[in-house]
N, C-alpha and C positions, 0 to 999 in steps of 0.2 A: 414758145421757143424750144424747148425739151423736146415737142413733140418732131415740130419739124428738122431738129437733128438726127431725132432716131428714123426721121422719111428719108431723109437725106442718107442713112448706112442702109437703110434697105431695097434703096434706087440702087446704089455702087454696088452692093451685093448681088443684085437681080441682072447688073451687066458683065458682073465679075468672069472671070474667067478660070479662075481659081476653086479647086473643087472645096477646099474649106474658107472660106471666104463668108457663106452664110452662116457659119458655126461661128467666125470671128465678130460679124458684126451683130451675131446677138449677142457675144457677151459685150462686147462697146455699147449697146444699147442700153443693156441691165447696170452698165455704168453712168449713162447721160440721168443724175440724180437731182440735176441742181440747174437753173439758169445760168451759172457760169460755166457748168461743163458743157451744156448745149454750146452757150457761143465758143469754144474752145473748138467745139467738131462742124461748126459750122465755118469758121476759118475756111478761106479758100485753100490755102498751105495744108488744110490737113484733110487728109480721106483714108476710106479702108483701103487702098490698095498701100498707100504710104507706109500704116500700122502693120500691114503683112509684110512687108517686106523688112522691116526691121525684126519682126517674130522668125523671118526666114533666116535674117543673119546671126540673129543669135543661136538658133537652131544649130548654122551651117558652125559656128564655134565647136559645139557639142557631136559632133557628128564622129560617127565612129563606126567602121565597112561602110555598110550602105544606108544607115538608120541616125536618125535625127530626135532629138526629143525637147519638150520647154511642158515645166510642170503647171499647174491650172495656177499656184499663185505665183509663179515664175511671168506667167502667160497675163495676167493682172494688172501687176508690175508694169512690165513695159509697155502697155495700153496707157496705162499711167502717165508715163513717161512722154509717153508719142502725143498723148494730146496737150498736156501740161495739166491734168488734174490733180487736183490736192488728194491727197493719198487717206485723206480721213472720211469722206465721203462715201470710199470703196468698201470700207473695212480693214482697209492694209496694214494701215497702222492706228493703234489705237488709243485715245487721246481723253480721258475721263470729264467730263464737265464741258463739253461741246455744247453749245446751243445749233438745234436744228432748226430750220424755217420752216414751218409747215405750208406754206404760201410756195415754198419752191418742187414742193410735190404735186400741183397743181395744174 
């Protein structure tokens, strides 16, 4: 499942239109950690062009003359957000005593 999530952001990135699109969906990939965040990106409702454009409007908030910016854990975050992963999986936040599944690295 994992894997065919991260096929799935490298098909939408390969038709993308968007010159950072493939920068975007490798970091969503280096996020697909778990069987649950695969089915999360496999959802019809979600895709990379969905997640850019939420990164564009957060962007367009911060904009200032002609220059935009969203910092790398800024840029994390809202990935997070866009697909509804658990934010402990990423690194985001950090949570002592987690049991990992080695079966969902698999």
């Amino acid at each position: 499942m994992i894997q065919q999530a991260k096929e799935k952001m490298r098909q939408q990135a390969s038709e993308a239109k968007h010159p950072l699109s493939e920068m975007l969906s490798m970091q969503i990939m280096d996020n697909i950690t778990t069987s649950e965040r695969a089915m999360k990106v496999l959802e019809e409702s979600k895709s990379l062009e969905g997640c850019q454009k939420e990164l564009d409007k957060f962007a367009a908030s911060r904009k200032s003359g002609g220059q935009s910016f969203i910092r790398p854990d800024e840029a994390e975050k809202l990935i997070c957000e866009y697909f509804g992963f658990d934010t402990v999986a990423s690194g985001v936040v950090d949570k002592p005593g987690k049991v990992i599944n080695v079966l969902d690295f698999m």
